[in-house]
N, CA, C and O atoms as a DFTB+ gen file, in Angstrom:
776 C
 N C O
     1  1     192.003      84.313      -5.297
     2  2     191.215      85.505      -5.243
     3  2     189.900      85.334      -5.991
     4  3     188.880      85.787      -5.473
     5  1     189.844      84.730      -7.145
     6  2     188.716      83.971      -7.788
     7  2     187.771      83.586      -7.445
     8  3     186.579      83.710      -7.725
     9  1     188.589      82.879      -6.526
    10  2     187.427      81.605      -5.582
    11  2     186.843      82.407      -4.933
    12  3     185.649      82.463      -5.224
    13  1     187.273      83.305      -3.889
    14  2     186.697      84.156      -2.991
    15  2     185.893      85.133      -3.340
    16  3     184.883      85.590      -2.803
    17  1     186.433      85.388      -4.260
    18  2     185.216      86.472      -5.343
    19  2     183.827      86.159      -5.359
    20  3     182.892      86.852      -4.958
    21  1     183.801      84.406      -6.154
    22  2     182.647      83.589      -6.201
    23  2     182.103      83.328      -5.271
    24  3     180.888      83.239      -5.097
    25  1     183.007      83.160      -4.505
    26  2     182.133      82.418      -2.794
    27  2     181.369      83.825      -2.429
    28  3     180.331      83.736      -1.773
    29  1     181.854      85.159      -2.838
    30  2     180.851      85.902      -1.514
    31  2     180.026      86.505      -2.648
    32  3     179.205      87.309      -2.207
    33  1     179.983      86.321      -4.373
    34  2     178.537      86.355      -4.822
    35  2     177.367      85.572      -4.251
    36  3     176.227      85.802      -3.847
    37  1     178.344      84.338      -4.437
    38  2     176.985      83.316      -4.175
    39  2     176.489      83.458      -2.737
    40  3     175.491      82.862      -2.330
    41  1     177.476      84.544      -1.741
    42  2     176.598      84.356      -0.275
    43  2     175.406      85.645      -0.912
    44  3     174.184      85.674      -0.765
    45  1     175.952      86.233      -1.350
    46  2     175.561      87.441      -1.396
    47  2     173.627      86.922      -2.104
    48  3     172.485      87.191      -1.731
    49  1     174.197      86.138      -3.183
    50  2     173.084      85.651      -3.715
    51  2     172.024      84.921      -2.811
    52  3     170.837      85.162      -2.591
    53  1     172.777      84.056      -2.419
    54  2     171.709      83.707      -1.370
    55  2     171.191      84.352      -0.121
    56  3     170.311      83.846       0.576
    57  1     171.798      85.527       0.135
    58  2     170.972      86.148       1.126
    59  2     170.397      86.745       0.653
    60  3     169.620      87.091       1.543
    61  1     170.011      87.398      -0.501
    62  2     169.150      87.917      -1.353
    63  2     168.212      87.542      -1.511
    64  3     167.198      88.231      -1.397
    65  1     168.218      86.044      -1.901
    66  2     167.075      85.430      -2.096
    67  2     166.209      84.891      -1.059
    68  3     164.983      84.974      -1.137
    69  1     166.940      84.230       0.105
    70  2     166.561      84.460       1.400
    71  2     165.820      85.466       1.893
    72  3     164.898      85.087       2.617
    73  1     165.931      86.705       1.726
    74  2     165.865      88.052       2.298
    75  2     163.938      88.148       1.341
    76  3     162.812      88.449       1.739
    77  1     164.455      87.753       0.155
    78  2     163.130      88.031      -1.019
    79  2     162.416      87.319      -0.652
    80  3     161.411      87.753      -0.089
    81  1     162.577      86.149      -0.776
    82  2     161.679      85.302      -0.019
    83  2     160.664      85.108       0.840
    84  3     159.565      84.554       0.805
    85  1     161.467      85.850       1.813
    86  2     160.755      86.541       3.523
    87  2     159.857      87.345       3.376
    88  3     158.734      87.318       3.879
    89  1     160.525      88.464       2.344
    90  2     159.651      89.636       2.348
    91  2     158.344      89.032       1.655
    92  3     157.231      89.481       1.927
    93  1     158.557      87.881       0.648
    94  2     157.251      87.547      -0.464
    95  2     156.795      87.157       0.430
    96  3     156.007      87.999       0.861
    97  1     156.839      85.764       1.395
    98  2     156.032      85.379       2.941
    99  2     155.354      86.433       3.446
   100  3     154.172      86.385       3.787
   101  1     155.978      87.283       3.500
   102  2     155.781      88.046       5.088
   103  2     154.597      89.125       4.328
   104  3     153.675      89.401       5.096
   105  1     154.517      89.639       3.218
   106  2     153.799      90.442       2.153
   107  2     152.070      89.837       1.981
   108  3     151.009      90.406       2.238
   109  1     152.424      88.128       1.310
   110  2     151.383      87.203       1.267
   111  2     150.577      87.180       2.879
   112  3     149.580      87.827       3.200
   113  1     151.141      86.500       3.479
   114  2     150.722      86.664       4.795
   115  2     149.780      88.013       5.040
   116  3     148.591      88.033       4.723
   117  1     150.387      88.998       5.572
   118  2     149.554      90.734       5.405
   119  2     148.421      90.477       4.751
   120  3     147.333      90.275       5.290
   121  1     148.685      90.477       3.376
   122  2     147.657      90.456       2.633
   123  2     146.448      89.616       2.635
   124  3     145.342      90.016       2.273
   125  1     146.786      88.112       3.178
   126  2     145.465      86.975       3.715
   127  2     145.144      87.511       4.401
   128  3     143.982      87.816       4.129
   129  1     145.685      88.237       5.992
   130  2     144.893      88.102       7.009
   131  2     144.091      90.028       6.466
   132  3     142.922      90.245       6.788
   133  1     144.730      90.915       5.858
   134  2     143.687      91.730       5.425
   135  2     142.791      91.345       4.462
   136  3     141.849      92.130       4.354
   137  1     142.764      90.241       3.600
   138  2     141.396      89.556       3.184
   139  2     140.308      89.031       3.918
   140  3     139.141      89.280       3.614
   141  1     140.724      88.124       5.124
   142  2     139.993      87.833       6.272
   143  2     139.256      89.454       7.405
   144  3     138.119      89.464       7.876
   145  1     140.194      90.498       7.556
   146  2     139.571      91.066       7.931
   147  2     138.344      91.965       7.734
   148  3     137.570      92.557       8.486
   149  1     138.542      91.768       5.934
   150  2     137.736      92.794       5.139
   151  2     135.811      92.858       5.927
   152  3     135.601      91.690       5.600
   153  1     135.060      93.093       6.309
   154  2     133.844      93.086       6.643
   155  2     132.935      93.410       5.375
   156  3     133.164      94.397       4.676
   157  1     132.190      92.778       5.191
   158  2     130.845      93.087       3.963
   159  2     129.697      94.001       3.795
   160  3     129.000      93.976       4.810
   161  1     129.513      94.325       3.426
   162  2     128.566      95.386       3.703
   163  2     126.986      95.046       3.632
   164  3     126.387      94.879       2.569
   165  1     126.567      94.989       4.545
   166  2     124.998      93.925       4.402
   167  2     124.351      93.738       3.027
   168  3     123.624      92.747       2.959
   169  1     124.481      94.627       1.691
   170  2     124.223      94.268       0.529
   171  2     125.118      93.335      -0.364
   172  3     124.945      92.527      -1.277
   173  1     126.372      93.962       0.508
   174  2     127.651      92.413      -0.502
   175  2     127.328      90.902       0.108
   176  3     127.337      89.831      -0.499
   177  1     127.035      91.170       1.526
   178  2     126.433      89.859       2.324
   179  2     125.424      89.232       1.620
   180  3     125.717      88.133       1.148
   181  1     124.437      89.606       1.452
   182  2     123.574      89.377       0.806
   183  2     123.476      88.638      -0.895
   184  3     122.882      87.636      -1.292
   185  1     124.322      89.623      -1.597
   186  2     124.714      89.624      -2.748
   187  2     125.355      88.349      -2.971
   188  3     125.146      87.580      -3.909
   189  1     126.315      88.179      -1.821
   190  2     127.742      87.105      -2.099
   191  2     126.798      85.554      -1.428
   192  3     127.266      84.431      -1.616
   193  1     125.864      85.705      -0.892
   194  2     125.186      84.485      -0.213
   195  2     124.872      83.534      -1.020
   196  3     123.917      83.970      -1.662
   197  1     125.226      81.998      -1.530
   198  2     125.375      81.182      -2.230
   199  2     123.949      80.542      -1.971
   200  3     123.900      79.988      -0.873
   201  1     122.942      80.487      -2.601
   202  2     121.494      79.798      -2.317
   203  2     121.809      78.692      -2.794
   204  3     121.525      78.038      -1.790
   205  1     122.231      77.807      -3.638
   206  2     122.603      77.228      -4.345
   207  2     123.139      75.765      -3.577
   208  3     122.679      74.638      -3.758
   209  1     124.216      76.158      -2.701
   210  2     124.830      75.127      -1.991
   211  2     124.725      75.451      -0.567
   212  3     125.400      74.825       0.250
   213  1     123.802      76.531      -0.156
   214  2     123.921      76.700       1.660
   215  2     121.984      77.421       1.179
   216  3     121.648      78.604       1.136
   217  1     121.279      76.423       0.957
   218  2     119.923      76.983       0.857
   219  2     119.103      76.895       2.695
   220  3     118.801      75.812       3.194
   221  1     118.909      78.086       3.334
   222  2     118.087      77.557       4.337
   223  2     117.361      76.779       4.462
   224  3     116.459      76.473       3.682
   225  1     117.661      76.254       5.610
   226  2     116.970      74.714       6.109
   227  2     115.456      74.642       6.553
   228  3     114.750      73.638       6.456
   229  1     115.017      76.054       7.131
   230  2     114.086      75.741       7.580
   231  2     112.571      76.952       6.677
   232  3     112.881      77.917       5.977
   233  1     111.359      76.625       6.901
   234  2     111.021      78.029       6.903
   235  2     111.099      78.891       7.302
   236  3     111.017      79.795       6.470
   237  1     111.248      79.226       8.365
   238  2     111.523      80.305       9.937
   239  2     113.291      81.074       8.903
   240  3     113.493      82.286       8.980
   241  1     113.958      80.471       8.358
   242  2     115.262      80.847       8.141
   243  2     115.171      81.734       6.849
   244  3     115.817      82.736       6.541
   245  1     113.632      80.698       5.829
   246  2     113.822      81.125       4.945
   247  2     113.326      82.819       4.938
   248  3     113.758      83.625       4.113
   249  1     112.378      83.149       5.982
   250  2     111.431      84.231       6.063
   251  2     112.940      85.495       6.681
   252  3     113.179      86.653       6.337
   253  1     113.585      84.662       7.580
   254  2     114.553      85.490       8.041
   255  2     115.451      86.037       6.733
   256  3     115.580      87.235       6.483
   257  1     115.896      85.235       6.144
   258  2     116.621      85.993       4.774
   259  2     116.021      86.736       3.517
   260  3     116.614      87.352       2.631
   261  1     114.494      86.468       3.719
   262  2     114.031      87.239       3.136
   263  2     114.152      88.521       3.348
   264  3     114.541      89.374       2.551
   265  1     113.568      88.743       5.222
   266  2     113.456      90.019       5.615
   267  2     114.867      90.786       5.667
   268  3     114.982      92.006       5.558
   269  1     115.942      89.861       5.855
   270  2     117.478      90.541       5.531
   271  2     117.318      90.982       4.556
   272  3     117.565      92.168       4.771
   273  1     116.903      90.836       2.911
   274  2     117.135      91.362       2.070
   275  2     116.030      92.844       2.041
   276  3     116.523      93.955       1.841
   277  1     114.789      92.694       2.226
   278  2     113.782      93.773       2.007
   279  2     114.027      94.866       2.981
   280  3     113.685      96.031       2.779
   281  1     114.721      94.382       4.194
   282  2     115.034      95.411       5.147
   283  2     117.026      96.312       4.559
   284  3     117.506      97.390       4.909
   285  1     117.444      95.525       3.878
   286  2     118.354      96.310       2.883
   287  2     117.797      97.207       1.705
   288  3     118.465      98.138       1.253
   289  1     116.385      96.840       1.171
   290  2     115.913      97.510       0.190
   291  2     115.713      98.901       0.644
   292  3     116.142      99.784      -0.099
   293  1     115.140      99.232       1.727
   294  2     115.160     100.546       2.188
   295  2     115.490     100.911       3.457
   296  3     114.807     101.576       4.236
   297  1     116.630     100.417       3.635
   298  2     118.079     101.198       4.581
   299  2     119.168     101.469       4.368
   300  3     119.832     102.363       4.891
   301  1     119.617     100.368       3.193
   302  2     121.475     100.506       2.516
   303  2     121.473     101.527       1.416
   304  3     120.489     102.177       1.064
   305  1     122.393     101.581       1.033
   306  2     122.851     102.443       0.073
   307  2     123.762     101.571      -0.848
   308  3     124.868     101.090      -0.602
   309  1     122.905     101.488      -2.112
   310  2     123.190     100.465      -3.420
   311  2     123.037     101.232      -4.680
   312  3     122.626     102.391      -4.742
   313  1     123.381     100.533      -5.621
   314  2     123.155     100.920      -6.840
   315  2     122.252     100.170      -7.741
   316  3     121.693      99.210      -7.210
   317  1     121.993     100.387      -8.948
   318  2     121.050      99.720      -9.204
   319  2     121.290      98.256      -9.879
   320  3     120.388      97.433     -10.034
   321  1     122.305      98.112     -10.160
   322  2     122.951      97.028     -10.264
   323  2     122.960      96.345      -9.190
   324  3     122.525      95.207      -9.362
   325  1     123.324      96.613      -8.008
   326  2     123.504      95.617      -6.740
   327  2     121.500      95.850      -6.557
   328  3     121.170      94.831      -5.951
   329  1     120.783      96.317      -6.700
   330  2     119.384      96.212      -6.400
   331  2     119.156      94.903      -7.345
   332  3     118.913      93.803      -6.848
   333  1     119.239      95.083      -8.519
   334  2     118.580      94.081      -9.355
   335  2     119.390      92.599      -8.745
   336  3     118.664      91.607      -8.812
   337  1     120.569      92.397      -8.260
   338  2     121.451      91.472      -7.505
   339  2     120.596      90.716      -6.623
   340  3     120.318      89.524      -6.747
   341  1     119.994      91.923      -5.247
   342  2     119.442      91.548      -4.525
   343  2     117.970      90.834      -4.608
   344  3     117.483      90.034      -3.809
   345  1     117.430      91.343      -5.769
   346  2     116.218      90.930      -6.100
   347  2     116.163      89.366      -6.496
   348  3     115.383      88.463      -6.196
   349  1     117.498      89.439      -7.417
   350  2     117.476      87.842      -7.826
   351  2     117.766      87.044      -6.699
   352  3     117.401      85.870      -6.642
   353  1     118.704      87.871      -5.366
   354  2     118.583      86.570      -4.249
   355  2     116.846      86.403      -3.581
   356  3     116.284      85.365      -3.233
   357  1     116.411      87.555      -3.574
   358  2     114.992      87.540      -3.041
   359  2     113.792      86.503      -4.238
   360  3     112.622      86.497      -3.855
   361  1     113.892      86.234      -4.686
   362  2     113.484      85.732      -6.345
   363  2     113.777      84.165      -5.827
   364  3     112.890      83.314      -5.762
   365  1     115.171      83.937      -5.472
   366  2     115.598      82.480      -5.070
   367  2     114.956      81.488      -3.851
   368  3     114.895      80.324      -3.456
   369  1     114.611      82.604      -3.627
   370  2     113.144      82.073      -2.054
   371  2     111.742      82.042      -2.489
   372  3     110.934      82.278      -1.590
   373  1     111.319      81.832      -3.520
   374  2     110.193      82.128      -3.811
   375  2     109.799      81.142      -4.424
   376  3     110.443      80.615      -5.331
   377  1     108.447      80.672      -3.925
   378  2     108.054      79.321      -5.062
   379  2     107.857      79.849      -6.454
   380  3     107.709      81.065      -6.576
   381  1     107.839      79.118      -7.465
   382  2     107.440      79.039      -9.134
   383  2     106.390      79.856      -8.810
   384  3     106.436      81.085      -8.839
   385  1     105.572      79.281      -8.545
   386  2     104.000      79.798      -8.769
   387  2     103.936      81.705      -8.884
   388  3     103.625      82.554      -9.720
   389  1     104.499      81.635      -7.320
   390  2     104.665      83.204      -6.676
   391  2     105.811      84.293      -8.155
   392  3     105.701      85.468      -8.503
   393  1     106.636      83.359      -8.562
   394  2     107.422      84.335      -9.982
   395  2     106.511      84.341     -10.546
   396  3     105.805      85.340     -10.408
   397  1     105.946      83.033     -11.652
   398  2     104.909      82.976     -12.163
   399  2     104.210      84.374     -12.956
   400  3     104.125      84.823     -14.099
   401  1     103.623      84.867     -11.053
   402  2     102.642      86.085     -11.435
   403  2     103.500      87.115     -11.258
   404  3     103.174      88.100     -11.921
   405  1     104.455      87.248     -10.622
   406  2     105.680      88.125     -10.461
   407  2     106.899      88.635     -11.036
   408  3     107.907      89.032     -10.452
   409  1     106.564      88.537     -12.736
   410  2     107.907      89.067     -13.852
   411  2     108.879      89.490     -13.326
   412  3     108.550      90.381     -12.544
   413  1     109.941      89.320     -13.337
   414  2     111.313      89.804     -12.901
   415  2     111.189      91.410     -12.898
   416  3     111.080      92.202     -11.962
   417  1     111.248      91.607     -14.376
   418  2     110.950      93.259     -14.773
   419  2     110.564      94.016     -14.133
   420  3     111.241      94.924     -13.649
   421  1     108.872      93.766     -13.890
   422  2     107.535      93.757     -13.300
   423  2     107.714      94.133     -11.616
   424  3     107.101      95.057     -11.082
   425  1     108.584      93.313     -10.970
   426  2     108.854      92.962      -9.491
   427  2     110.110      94.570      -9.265
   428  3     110.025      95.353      -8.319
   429  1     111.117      94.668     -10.370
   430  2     112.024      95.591     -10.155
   431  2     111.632      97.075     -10.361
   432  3     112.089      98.090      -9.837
   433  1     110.485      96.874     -11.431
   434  2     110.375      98.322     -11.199
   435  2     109.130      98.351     -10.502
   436  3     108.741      99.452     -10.892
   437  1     108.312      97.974      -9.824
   438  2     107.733      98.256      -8.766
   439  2     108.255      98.507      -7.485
   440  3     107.809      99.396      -6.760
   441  1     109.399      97.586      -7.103
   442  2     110.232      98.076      -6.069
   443  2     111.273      98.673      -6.439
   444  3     112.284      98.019      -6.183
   445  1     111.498      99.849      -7.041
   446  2     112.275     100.964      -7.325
   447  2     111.230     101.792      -7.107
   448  3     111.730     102.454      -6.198
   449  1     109.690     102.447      -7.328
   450  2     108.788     102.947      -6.894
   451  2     108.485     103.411      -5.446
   452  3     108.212     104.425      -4.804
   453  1     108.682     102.148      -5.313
   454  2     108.174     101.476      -3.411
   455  2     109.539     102.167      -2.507
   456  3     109.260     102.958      -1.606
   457  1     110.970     101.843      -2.777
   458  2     112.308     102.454      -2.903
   459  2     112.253     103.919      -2.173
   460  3     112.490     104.434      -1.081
   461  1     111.701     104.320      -3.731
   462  2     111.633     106.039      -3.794
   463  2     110.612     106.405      -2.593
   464  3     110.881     107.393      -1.910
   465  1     109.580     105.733      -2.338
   466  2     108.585     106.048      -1.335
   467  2     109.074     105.939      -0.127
   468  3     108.846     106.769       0.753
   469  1     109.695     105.043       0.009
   470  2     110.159     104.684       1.639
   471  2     110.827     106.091       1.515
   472  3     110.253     106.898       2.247
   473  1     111.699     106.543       0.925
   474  2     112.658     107.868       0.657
   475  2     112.303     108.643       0.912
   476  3     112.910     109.352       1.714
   477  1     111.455     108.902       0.550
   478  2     110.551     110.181       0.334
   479  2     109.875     110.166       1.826
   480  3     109.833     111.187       2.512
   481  1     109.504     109.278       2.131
   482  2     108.870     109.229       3.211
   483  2     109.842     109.388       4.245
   484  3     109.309     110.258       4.933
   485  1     111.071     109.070       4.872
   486  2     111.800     108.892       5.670
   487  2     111.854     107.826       6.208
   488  3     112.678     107.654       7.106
   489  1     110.979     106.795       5.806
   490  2     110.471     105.534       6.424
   491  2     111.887     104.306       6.093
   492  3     112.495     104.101       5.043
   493  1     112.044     103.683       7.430
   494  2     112.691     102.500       6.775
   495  2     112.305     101.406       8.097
   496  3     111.826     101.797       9.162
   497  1     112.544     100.326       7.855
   498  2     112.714      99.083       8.911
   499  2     113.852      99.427       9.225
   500  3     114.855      99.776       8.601
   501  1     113.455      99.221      10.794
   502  2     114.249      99.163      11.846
   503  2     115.092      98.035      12.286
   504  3     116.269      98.013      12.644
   505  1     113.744      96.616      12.117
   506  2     114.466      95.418      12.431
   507  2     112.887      94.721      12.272
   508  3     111.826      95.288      12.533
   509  1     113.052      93.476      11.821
   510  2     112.437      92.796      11.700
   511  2     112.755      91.442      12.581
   512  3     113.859      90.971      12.856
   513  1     110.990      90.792      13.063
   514  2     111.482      89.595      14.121
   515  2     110.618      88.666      13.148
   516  3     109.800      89.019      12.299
   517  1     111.058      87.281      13.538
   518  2     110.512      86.168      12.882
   519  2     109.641      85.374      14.148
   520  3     109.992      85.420      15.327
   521  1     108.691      84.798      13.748
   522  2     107.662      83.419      15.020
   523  2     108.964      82.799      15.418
   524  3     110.021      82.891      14.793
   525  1     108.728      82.083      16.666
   526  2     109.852      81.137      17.643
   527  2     109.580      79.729      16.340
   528  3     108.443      79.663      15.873
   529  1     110.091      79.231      16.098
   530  2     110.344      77.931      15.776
   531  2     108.804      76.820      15.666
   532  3     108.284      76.186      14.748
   533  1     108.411      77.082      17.496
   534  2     107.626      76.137      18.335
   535  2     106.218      77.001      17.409
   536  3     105.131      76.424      17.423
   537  1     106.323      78.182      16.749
   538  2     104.804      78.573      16.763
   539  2     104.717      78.786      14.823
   540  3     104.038      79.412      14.009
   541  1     105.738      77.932      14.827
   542  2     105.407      77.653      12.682
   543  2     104.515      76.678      12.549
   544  3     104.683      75.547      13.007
   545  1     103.433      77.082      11.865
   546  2     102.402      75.981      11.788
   547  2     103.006      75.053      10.449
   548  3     103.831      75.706       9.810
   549  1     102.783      73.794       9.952
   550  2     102.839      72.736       8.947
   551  2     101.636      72.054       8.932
   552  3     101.070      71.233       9.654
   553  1     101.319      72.874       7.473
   554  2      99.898      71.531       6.963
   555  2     100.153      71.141       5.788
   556  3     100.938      71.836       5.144
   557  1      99.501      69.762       5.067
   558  2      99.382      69.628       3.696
   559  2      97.830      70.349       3.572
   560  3      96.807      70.254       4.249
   561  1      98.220      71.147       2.295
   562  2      97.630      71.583       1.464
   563  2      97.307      71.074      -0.229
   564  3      98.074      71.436      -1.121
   565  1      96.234      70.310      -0.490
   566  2      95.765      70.197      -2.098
   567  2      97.402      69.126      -2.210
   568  3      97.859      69.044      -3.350
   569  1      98.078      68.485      -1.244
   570  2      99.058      67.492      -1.653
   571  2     100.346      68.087      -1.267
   572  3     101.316      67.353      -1.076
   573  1     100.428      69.379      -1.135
   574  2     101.431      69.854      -0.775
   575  2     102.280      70.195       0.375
   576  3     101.441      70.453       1.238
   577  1     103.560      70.369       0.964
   578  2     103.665      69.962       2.366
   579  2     104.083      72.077       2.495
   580  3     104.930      72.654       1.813
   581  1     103.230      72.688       3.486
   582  2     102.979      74.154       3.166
   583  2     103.479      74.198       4.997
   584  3     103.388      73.250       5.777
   585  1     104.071      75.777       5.347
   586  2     104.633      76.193       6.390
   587  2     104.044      77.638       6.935
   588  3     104.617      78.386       6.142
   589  1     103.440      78.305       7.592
   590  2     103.267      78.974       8.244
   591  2     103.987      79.838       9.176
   592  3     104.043      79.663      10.393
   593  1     104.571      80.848       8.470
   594  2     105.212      81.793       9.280
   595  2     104.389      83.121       9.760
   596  3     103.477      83.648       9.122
   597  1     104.809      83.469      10.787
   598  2     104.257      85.162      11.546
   599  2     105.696      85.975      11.154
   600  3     106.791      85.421      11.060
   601  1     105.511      86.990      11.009
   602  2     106.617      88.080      10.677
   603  2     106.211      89.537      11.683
   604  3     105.024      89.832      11.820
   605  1     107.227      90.320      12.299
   606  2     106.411      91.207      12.392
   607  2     107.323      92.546      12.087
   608  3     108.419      92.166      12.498
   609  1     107.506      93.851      11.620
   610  2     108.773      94.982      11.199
   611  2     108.222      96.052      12.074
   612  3     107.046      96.389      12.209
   613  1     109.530      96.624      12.768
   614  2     108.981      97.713      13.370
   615  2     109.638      98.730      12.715
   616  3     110.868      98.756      12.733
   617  1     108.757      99.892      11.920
   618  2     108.978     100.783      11.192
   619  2     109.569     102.161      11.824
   620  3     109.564     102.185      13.055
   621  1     109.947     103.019      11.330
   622  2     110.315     104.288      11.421
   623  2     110.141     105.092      10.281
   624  3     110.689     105.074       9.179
   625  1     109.060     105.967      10.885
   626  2     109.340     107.157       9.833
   627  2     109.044     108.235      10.579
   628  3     108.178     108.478      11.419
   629  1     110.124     108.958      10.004
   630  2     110.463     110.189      10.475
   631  2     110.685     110.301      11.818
   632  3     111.634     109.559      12.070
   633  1     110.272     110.886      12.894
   634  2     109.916     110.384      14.084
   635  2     109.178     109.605      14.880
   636  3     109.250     109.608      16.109
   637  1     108.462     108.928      14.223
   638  2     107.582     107.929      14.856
   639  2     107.455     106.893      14.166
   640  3     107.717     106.956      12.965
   641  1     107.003     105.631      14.776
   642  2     107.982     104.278      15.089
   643  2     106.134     103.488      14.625
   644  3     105.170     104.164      14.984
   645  1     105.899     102.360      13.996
   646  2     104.695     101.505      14.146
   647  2     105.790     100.508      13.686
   648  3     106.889     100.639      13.147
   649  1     104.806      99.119      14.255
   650  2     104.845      97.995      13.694
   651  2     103.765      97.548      12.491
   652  3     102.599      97.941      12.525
   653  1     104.391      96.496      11.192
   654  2     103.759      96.053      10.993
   655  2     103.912      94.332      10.920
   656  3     104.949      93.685      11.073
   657  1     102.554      93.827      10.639
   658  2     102.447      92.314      10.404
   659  2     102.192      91.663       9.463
   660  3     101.281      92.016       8.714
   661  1     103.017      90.373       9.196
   662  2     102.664      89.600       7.965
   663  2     102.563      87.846       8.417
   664  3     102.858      87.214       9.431
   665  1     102.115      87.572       7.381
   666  2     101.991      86.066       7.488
   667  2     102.336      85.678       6.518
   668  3     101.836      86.351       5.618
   669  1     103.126      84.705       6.057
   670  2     103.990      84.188       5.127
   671  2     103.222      82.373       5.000
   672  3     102.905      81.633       5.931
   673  1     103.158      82.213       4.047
   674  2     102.938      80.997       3.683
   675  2     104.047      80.706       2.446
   676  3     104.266      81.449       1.489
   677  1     104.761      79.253       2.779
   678  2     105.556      78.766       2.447
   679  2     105.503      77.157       1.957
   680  3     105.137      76.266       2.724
   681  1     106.025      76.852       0.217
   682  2     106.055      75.383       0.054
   683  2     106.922      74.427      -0.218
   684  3     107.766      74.504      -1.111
   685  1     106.780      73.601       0.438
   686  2     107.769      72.865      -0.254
   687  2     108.227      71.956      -1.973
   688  3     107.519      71.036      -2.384
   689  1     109.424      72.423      -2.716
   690  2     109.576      72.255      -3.473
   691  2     110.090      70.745      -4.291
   692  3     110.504      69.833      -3.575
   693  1     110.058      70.636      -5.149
   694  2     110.806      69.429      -5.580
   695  2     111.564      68.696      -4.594
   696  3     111.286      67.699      -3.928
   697  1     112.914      69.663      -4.682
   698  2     114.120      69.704      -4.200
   699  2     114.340      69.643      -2.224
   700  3     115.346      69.388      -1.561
   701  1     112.596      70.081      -1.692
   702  2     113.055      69.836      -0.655
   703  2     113.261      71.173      -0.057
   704  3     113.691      71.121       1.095
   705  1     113.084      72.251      -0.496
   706  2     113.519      73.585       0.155
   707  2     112.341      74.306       0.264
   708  3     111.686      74.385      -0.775
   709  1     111.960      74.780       1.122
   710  2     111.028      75.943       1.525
   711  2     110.777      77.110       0.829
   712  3     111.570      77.982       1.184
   713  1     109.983      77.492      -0.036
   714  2     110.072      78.585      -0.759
   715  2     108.672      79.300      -0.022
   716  3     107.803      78.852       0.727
   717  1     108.954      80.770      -0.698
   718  2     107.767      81.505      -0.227
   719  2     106.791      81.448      -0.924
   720  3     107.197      82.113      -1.877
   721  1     105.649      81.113      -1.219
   722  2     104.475      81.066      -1.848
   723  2     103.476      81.949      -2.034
   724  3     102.882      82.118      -3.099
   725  1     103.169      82.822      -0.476
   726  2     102.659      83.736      -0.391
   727  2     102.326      84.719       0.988
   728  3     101.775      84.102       1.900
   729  1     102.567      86.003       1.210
   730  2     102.321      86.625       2.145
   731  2     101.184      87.664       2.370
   732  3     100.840      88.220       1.326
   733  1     100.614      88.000       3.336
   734  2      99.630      89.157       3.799
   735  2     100.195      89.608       4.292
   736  3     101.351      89.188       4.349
   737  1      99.790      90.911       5.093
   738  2      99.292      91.702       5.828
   739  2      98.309      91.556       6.957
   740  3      97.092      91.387       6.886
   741  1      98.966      91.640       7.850
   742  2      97.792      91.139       9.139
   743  2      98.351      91.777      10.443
   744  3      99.304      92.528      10.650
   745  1      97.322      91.151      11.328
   746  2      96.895      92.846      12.637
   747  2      97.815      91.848      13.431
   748  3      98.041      90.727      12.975
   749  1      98.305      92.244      14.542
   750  2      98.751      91.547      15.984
   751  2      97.370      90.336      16.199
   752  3      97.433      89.143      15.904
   753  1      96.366      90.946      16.695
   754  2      95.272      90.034      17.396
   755  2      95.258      88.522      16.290
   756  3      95.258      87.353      16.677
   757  1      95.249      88.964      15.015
   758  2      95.307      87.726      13.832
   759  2      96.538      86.587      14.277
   760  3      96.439      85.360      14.254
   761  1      97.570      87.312      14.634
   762  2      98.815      86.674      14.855
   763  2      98.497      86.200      16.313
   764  3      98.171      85.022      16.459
   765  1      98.548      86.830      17.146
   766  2      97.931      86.163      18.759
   767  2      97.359      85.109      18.513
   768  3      97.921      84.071      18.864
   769  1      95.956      85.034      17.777
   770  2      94.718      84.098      18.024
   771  2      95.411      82.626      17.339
   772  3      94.870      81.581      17.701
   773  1      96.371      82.541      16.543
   774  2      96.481      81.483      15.895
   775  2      96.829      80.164      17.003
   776  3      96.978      79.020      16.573
């Protein structure tokens, strides 16, 4: 009677643990593929984007992640903590020179200003397009190997819609990566004629 006693703990035990087991699998599991499903929110995208070890390759890419971030500056809904976040990824595209004259400080609370204005205004980017590839100009400049981008944002405010234009000049760094150096303001016909 002993024996039999023991024998159907130990089944007992092991289907228990069997049973626990499954459920810990089957729990873990759930839980990966709701990690995988989670979606980011274009400021965590942004935020979570590693410059570091996945730095855009090209200029054309670098102007594109720029405008991802400035076109989050006044459309998402952040805090000011995730603003100052975003700034430092916007900061990470930028040649020396361009921080240089551009204090961290200096750069944040001017665009917390700029922020409030778009706000106030109703104004935000809609979407921003980048030049085709084929129409990035490359010159050396004073020794330097410099990139030529066209940008163009089509705005909204309030009810009515303009575009505007920029031109981005871009250098290359030490390291080999495209930084932004410097941008205007410029008409369509400027951008055409080039």
């Amino acid at each position: 009677m002993k024996k039999v006693l023991r024998i159907g703990i130990a089944v007992i035990c092991m289907v228990s643990l069997i049973v626990g087991y499954y459920a810990y699998l089957s729990h873990r599991n759930d839980t990966a593929r709701a990690d995988e499903n989670v979606e980011l929110s274009e400021v965590q995208a942004i935020i979570s984007k590693n410059f570091s070890t996945d730095y855009p390759a090209t200029p054309r890419a670098v102007v594109k992640w720029y405008n991802r971030i400035i076109t989050a500056y006044y459309g998402e809904e952040f805090n000011q903590n995730q603003l100052e976040q975003m700034v430092d990824q916007a900061r990470t595209l930028m040649d020396d020179e361009l921080l240089q004259y551009n204090p961290r400080d200096t750069y944040v609370a001017s665009l917390n200003l700029e922020i409030e204005d778009y706000h106030n205004r109703s104004r935000t980017i809609v979407s921003s397009t980048v030049s085709d590839s084929k129409e990035v100009q490359f010159k050396t400049i004073n020794g330097y190997e410099c990139a030529f981008v066209h940008a163009y944002y089509f705005i909204r405010e309030g009810s009515s819609y303009d575009r505007t234009y920029e031109d981005f000049c871009l250098r290359k760094d030490s390291k080999g990566r495209w930084k932004i150096l410097t941008w205007r303001l410029s008409t369509e016909d400027e951008i055409n004629g080039y």
